[in-house]
N, C-alpha and C positions, 0 to 999 in steps of 0.2 A: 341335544341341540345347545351349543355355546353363542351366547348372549352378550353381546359388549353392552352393559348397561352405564357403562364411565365412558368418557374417551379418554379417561389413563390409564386403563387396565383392562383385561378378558375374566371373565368370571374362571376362566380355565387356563392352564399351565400353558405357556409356547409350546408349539410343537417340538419334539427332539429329532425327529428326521428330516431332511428336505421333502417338500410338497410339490405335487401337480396342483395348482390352482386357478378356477376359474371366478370371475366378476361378473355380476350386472344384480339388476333391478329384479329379473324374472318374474314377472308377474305373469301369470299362468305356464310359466314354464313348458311355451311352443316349441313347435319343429326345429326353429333356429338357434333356441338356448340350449338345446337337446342337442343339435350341434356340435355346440360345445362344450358340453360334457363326453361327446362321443369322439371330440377329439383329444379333450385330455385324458380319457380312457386309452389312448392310441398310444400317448407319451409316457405315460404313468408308469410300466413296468412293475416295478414294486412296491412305490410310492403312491404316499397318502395322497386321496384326492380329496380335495376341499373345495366345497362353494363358497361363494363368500356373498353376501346378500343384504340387503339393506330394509329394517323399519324401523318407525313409520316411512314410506314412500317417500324420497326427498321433496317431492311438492309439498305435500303435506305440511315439512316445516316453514317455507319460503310463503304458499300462496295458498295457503287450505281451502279459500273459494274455489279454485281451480285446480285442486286433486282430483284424480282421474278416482273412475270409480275401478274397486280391486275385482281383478279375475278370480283370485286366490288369495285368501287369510294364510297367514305366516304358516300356521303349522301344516297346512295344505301344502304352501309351497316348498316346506321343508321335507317334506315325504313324497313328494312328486322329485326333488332334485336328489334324493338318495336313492328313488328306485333308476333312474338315468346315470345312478355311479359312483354320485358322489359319495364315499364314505363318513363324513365328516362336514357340517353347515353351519358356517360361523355367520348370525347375524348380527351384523353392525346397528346398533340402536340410533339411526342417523340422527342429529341436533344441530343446532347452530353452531357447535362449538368446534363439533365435525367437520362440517363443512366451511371452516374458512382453513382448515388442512390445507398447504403446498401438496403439489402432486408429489413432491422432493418427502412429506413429512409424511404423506399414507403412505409411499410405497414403503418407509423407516419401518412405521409404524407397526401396518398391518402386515405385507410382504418378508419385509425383512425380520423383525424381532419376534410376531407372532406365528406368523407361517412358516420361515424359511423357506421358502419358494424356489425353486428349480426351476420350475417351467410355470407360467400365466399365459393361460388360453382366454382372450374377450372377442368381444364381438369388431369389426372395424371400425365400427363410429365411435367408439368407446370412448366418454371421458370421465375425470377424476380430480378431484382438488378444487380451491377455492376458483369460484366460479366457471367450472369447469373447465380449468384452462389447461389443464392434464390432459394427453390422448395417447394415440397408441404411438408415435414419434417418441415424446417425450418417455413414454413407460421401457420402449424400447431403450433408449439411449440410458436410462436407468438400469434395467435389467443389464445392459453391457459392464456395466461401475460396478454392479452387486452381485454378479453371476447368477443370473437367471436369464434365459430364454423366453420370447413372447413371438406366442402365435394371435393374430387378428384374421380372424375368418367374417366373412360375409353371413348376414344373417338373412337369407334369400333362398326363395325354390319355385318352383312351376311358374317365372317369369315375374314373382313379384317377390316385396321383399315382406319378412315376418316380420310381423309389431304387435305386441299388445296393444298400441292406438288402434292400429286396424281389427284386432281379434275384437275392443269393445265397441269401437262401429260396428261392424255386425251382430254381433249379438244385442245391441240397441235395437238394432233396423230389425230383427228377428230372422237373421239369415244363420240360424245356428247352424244349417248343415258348410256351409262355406268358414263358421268359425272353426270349426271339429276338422277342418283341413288342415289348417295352419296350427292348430293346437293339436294335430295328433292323436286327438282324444275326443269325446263331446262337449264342451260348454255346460257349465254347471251351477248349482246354489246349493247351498248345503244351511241348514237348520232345525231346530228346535220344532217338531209337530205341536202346534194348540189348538186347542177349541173354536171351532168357526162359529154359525149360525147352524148348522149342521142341517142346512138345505140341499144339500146332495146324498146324504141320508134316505130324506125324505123321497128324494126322486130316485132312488133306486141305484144312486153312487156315489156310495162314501168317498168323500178326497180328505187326503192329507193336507191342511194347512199349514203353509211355512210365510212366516212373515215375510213381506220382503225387507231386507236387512240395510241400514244405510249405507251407503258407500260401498256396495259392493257390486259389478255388473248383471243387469235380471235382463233375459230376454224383454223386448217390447209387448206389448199385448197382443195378445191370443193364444189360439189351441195347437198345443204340440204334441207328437210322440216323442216317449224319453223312457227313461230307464232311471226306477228308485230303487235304490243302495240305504239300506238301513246301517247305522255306523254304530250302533251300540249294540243291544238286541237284536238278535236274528243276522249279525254278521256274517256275510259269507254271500246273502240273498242280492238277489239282483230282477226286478221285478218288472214287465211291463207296464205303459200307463200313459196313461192320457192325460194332459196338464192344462189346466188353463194358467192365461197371468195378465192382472188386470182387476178392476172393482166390479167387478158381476154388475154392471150397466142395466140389466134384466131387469131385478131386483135395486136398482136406484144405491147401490152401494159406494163405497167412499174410499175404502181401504183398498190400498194396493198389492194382493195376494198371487202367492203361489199356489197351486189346490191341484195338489195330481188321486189322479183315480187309476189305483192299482184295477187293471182289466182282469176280470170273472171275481176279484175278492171284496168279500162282504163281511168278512170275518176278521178283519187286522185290526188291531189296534196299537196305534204309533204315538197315542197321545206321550206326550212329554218324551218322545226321540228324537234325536238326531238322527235326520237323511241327507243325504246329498240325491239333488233331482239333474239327470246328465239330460240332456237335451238331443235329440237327434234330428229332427225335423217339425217345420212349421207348417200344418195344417191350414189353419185361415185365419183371419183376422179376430179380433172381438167384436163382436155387436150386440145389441138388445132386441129383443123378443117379442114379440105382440102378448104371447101366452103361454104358461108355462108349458103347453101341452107340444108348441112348437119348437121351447128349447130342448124338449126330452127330445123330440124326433130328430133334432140334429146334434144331440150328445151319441144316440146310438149310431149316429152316419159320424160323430166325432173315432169314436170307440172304431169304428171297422176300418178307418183310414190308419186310425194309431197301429193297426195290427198289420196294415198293409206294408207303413214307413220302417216297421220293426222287423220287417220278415214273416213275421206269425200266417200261423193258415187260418182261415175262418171260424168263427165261431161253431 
C-alpha cells in the first residue's frame, strides 16, 4: 500500500506503464464503488489498475466536528478495494495543502506524473480540486489535453442511489440487513477482544467484548445475529453469534459495547484478539430487565432467533 504522506512526492516510484484508474472516498467500498472497479476491470486489458483513495476523510481536515463516522479503517478499505481488482492502492494522505490543488494541478500531479493514466473510471458526481470545483466536465476536457479516457458511471441500483451516507443511516437506525444490500456484504466492527465484567460468563454466555471504537459506524442498540471472523488467531474461522450493543441498561451500565456470544461455545478465548463482528440482522431492541432470571430467558429466545436469522437448525 503506497502512502502519499508529502504532497510533493509518493513514498513510491511513478508508475512506468499507463494505468486503468479509478477515484473516490470509498468508504466501505459498496455496490457502486465496486462498480467501478468492475468497470475499469472491463478497460484494463493489460494495465495496471489503481485505486486512488484518500485519508484522513476530507471532512476530517475541513470540519472534524462533522466527520462522518468511518464504515472502514484504511487498511480494511485497502483490502476490500484489491479483492474488487484493484492491483495497486495509492492513498492520498489528504491535508490542507492538498486540498487547495486546482483540479488542472491533481490531475498533473496525481494522474499524469504518478499514475500515468489511460483510462479514469469515477463515480458521476465526482469532484476534485480546491473547493471542489473539479468534476467530471472538467476531468473530461483534461483527459482530452493529456490522453486519457474518463468513464463517469452512476452509482445507483434497485431504484436508489449508493452512499455511504445512506449505508451509515442504516446502520445507525440498526437496519443492518438493508445496509449489507447496498454494501454487498454485512456491515461490520472489527476490534481488539478485552475483559468485560464477565457477567455473561456467569449466566452461562461468554461474549466477546470489543469496545466500541470512536469514529467508526456501530449499529444502534440492540440484539443481533452476525457472524465473528477472528483476524489473527484461528484465521480462516467464521463463527455464529448473537451480539448485543449498547450499555447493558439491566445491570445500570455506562459503557457503550459490543458483546457477541459465539452460539454452543464456552470454550474460546479471544482475549487480546482482533475480530471483525459482520452483522446480519436485528433481532430487537435493547431494554432492561426486572431480574436477571428474565434476562436469561430472553438471551435463550435471543440465541434461537440468532440461529433462525443465520440459517442454523435448532439446537
Amino acid at each position: 500500500m503506497a502512502i502519499w504522506r508529502e504532497v510533493d512526492g509518493a513514498d513510491t516510484a511513478p508508475f512506468a506503464e499507463p494505468t486503468v484508474v479509478t477515484i473516490g472516498t470509498f468508504d466501505g467500498v459498496h455496490l457502486g464503488h465496486q462498480s467501478l472497479l468492475a468497470r475499469a476491470c472491463e478497460v484494463a486489458e493489460e494495465r495496471p489498475i489503481v485505486a486512488v483513495t484518500f485519508d484522513p476523510h476530507p471532512v476530517a481536515v475541513f470540519a472534524p466536528d462533522r466527520v462522518p463516522a468511518l464504515l472502514t479503517g484504511i487498511e480494511r478499505r485497502v483490502e476490500l478495494l484489491r479483492a474488487e481488482g484493484a492491483g495497486e492502492v495509492r492513498v492520498l494522505a489528504f491535508s490542507r495543502e492538498m486540498a487547495v490543488w486546482s483540479p488542472e494541478e491533481f490531475v498533473r500531479r496525481v494522474l499524469i506524473e504518478d499514475l500515468r493514466a489511460a483510462h479514469v473510471v469515477v463515480g458521476e458526481n465526482f469532484t476534485y480540486g480546491s473547493k471542489a470545483s473539479g468534476d467530471v466536465a472538467t476531468l473530461t476536457r483534461f483527459g482530452a489535453e493529456h490522453g486519457f479516457a474518463v468513464d463517469a458511471l452512476p452509482l445507483a441500483g434497485d431504484a436508489q442511489e449508493y452512499s455511504s451516507s445512506l449505508v451509515r443511516r442504516l446502520v445507525a437506525g440498526g437496519d443492518v440487513a438493508a445496509a449489507a444490500r447496498i454494501l454487498g456484504r454485512p456491515a461490520e466492527v472489527s476490534g481488539v477482544v478485552t475483559r468485560g465484567d464477565q457477567r455473561g460468563r456467569d449466566l452461562g454466555f461468554p461474549t466477546a467484548n470489543v469496545p466500541v471504537a470512536s469514529g467508526f459506524a456501530v449499529p444502534g442498540d440492540g440484539v443481533y445475529a452476525a457472524w465473528v471472523v477472528p483476524l489473527s488467531q484461528d484465521a480462516g474461522q467464521r463463527w455464529p453469534a448473537a451480539v448485543s450493543v449498547g450499555d447493558n441498561p439491566t445491570f445500570d451500565g455506562t459503557e457503550r459495547r459490543v458483546e457477541a456470544y459465539v452460539l454452543d461455545r464456552t470454550d474460546l478465548d479471544l482475549y487480546d484478539q482482533e475480530i471483525r463482528v459482520e452483522f446480519v440482522q436485528r433481532l430487537r431492541g435493547m431494554e432492561a430487565f426486572g431480574s436477571v432470571e428474565a434476562l436469561v430467558e430472553q438471551m435463550h429466545a435471543d440465541v434461537a432467533a440468532a440461529r433462525r436469522a443465520l440459517g442454523l437448525p435448532p439446537a
